[in-house]
C-alpha positions as CSV (number, residue, x, y, z in Angstrom):
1,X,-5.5,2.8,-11.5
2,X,-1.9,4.1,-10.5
3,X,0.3,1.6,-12.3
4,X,2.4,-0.6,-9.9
5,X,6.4,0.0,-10.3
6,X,8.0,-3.2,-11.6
7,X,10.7,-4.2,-9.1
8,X,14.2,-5.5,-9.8
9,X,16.5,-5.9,-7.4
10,X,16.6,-6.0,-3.5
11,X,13.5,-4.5,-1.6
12,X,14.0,-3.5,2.2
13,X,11.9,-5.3,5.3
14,X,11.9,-1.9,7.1
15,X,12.4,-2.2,10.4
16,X,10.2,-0.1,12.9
17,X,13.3,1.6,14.7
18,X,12.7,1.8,19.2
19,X,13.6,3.5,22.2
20,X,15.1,1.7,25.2
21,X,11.8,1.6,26.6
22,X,10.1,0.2,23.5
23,X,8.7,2.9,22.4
24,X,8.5,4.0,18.1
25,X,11.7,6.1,17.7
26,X,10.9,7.8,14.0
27,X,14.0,9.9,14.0
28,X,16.1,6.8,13.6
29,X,14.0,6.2,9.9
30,X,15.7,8.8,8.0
31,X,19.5,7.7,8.4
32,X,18.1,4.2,7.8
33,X,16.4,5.2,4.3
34,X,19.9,6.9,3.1
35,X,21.5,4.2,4.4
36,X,18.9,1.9,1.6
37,X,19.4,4.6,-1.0
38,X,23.1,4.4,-0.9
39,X,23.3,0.4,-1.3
40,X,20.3,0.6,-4.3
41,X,17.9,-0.8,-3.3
42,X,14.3,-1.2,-5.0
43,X,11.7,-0.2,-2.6
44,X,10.4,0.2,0.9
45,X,8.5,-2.5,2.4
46,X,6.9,-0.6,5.9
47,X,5.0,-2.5,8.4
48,X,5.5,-6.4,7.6
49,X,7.3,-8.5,9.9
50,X,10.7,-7.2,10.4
51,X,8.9,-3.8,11.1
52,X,6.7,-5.9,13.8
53,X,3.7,-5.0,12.9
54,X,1.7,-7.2,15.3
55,X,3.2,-5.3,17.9
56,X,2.2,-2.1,16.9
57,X,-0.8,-0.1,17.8
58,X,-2.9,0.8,14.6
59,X,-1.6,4.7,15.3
60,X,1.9,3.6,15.5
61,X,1.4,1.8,12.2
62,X,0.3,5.1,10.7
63,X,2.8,7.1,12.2
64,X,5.7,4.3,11.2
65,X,4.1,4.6,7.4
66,X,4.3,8.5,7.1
67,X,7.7,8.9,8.7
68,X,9.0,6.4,5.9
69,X,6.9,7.6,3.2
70,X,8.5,11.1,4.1
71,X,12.0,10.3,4.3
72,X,11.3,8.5,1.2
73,X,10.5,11.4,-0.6
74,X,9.7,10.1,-4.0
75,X,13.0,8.4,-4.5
76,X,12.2,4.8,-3.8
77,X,8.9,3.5,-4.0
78,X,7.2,2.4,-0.7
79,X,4.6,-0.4,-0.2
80,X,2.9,-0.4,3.0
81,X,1.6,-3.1,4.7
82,X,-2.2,-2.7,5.8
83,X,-2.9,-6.6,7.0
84,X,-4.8,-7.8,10.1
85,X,-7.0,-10.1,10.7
86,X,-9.6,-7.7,10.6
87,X,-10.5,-6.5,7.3
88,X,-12.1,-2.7,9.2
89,X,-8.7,-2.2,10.2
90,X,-7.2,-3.2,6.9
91,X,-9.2,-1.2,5.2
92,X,-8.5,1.9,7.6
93,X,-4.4,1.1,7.3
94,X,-4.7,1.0,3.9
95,X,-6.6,4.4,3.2
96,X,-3.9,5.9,5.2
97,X,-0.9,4.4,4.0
98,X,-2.6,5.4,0.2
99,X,-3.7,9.7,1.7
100,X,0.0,9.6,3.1
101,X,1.8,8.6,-0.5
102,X,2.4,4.9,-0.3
103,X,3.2,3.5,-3.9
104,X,1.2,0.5,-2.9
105,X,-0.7,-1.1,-0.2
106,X,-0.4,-5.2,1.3
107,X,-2.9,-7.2,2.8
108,X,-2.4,-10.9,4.3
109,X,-4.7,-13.5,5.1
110,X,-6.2,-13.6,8.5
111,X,-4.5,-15.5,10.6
112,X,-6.5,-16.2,13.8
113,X,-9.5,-17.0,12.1
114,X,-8.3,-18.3,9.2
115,X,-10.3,-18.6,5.7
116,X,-11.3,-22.2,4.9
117,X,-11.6,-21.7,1.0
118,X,-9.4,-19.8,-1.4
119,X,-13.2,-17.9,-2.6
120,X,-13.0,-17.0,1.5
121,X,-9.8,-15.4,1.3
122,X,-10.2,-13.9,-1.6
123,X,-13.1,-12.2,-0.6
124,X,-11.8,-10.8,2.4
125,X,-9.4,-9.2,0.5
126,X,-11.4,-7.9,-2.3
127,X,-13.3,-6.0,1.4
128,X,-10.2,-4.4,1.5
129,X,-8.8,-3.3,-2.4
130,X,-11.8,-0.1,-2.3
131,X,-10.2,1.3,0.3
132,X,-6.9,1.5,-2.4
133,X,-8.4,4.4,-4.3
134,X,-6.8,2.4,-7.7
135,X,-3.2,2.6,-5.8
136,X,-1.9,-1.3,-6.7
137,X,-2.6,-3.8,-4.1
138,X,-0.9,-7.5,-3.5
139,X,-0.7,-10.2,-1.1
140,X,1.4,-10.9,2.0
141,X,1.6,-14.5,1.2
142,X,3.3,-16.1,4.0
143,X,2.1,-19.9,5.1
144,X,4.9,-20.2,7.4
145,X,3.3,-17.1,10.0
146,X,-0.6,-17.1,9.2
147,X,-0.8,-20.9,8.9
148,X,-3.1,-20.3,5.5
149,X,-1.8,-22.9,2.9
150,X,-4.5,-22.8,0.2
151,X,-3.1,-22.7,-3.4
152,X,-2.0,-19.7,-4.3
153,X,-2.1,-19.9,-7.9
154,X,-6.1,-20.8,-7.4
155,X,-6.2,-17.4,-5.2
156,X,-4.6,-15.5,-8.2
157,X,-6.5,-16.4,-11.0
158,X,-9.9,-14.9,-8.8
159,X,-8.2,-11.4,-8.3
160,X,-6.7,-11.1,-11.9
161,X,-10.1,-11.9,-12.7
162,X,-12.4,-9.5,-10.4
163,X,-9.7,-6.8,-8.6
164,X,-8.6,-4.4,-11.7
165,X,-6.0,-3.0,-8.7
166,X,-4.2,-6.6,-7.3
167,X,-0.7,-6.3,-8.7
168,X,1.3,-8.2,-7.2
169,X,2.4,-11.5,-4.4
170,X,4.9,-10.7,-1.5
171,X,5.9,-14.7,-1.7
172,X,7.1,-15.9,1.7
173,X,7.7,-19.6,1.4
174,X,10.4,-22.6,0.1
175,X,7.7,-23.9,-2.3
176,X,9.4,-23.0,-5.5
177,X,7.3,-25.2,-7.6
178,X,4.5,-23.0,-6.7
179,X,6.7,-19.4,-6.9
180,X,7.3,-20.3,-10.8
181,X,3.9,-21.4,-11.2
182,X,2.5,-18.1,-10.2
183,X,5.2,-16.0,-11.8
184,X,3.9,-17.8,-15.1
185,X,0.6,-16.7,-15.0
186,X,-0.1,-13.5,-15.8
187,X,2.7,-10.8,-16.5
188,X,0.3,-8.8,-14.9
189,X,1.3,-9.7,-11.3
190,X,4.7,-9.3,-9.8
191,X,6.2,-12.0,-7.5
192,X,8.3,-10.6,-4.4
193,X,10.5,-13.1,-3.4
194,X,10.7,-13.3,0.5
195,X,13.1,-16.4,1.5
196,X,16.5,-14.9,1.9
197,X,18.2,-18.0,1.5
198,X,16.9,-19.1,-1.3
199,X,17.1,-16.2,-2.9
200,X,19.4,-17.7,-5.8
201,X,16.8,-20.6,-6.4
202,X,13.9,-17.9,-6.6
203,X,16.1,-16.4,-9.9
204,X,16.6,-19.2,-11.4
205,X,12.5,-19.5,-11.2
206,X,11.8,-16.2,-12.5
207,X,12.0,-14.0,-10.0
208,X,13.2,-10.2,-10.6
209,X,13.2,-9.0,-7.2
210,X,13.0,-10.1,-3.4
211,X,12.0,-8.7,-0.4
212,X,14.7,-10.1,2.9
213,X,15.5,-8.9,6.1
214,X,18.9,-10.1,5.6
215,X,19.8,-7.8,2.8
216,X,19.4,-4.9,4.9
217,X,22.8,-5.9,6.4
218,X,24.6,-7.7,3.8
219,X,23.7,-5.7,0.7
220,X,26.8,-6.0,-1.6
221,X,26.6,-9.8,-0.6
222,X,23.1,-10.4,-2.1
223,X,23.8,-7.9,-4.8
224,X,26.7,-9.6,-5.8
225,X,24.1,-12.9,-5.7
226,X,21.7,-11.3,-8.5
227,X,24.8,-9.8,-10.5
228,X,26.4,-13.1,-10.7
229,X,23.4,-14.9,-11.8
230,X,22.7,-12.6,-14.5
231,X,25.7,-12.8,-15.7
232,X,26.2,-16.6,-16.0
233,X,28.3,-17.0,-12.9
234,X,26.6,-19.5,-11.0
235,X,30.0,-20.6,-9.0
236,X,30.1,-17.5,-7.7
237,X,26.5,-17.3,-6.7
238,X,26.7,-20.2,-5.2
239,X,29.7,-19.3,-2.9
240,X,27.9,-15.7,-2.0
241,X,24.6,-18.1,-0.9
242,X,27.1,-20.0,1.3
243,X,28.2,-17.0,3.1
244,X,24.0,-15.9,3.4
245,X,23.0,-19.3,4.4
246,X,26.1,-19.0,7.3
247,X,25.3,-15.4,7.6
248,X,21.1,-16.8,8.2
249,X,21.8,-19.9,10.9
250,X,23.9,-17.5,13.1
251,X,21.6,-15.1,13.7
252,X,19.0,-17.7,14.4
253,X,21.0,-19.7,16.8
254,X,20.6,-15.8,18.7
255,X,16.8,-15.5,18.1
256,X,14.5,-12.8,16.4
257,X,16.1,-10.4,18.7
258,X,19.0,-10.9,16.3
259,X,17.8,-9.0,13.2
260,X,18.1,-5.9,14.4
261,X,21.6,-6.5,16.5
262,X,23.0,-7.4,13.0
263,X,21.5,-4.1,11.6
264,X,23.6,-2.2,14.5
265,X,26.7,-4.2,13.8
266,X,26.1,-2.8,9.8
267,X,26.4,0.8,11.4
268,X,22.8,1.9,11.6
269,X,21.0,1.6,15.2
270,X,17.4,0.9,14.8
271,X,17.0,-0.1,18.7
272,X,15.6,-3.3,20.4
273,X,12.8,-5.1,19.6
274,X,9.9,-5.4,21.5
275,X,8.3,-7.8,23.9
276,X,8.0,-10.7,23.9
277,X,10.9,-10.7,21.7
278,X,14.2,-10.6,24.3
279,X,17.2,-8.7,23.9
280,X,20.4,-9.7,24.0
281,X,22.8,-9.4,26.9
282,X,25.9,-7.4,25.9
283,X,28.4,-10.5,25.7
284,X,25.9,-12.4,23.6
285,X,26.0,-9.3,21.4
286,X,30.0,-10.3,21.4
287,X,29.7,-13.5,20.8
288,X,27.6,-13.0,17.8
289,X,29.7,-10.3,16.1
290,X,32.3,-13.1,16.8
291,X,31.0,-15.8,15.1
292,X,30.0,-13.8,12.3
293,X,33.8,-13.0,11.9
294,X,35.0,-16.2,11.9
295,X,32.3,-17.0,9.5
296,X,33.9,-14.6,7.1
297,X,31.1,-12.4,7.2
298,X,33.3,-9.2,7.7
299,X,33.7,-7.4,4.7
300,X,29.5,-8.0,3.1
301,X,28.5,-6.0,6.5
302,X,26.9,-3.4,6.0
């Protein structure tokens, strides 16, 4: 079994950059990953939701995995996300993302039909860890989308049990009760924070490295979060949370479409989004840069 890289820092939501006409732009990728490699980040997460996943087609999933994987390079791991809620497909996704180089390969829940019992879900995704070849696998865990709230600590004690290859929890919720919990169980698992805004909570908790869509533009301000807290600071990381949770009910006041306005406004154009996601008119596009600006958001973009 490929050993899984032990993450700390900030991983990257990779976005899935588009063409005016909403179609997968892969020359926009490359600039994107330099962009990553020049504020330090951790790793790649390809294909989850800020990439958009469930709006690709299972080719342009493939095609989204390799370009990144490429540009990567070997310089920064990548962990590719494979879930659907159909484990074929899964297990297709995920022998691609491992033939093309992926570091690692995540599966979620279903989330149409959802599993009744943690033994359910677990064995859906044990269905899917062969098709891993040994490469480490982990879990997409994220109640808030898939509507799967089973206990997660029940769920982890099956797979450290009987899947030699699970490795790891992408954790996408506020329950922090449950995050430390899980983090001490087994040093064998990694837990990938995934709430950007409470990232500072998630350290205190145990957590080593998160996975946000917001860090992709505002970098040195969630660095300087981690730094702080490591070294005793916790004024300061309070204050840099401030300016993330300011930074986080702007850009929803403007919608989904929002995430990847903000990336433009950091200097790197990854496109619109696609339907039914809208786009924003040019002087709501204005008005947000403005607000962010009088938030005193400025100088952390980007």
């Amino acid at each position: 079994m490929q050993e899984f890289p032990y993450f700390k820092g900030l991983l990257s939501p990779t976005y899935t950059p588009m063409n005016e006409d909403g179609s997968v732009a892969p020359d926009l990728v490359a600039p994107f990953v330099e962009y990553l490699l020049k504020h330090r980040f951790a790793g790649l997460f390809v294909n989850g939701s800020t990439g958009e996943f469930p709006s690709l087609t299972m080719s342009e999933r493939k095609q989204v995995a390799e370009v990144y994987i490429n540009a990567a390079a070997g310089r920064i791991p990548v962990i590719v996300n494979a879930g659907s809620c159909c484990a074929a497909d899964s297990r297709e996704l995920a022998a691609h993302a491992v033939a093309a180089g992926a570091d690692a390969v995540c599966v979620m829940a279903p989330f149409y039909f959802r599993p009744a019992t943690v033994r359910d879900m677990a064995d859906f995704i044990k269905s899917i860890a062969p098709a891993c070849d040994g490469r480490p696998i982990l879990l997409y865990h994220a109640p808030c989308i898939t509507g799967v709230h089973l206990p997660l600590i029940d769920f982890l004690r099956i797979m450290l049990d009987e899947v030699p290859e699970f490795a790891g929890v992408k954790f996408t919720s506020e329950n922090l009760y449950e995050f430390e919990r899980c983090v001490a169980l087994s040093d064998r698992i990694q837990m990938l924070f995934g709430r950007d805004e409470m990232l500072l909570g998630a350290l205190a908790m145990g957590a080593r490295a998160g996975v946000g869509t917001t860090y992709n533009y505002l970098p040195r301000l969630y660095h300087g979060v981690v730094d702080a807290f490591n070294a005793g600071r916790m004024d300061d990381a309070r204050c840099l949370m401030e300016l993330s949770h300011k930074a986080v009910a702007i850009s929803a006041r403007y919608g989904l479409a929002s995430i990847k306005v903000f990336m433009k406004f950091a200097g790197i154009d990854v496109g619109p989004m696609r339907l039914p996601v809208n786009r924003l008119s040019h002087e709501a596009e204005g008005r947000f840069r403005k607000e962010l600006s009088l938030a005193g958001l400025d100088e952390w973009i980007g």
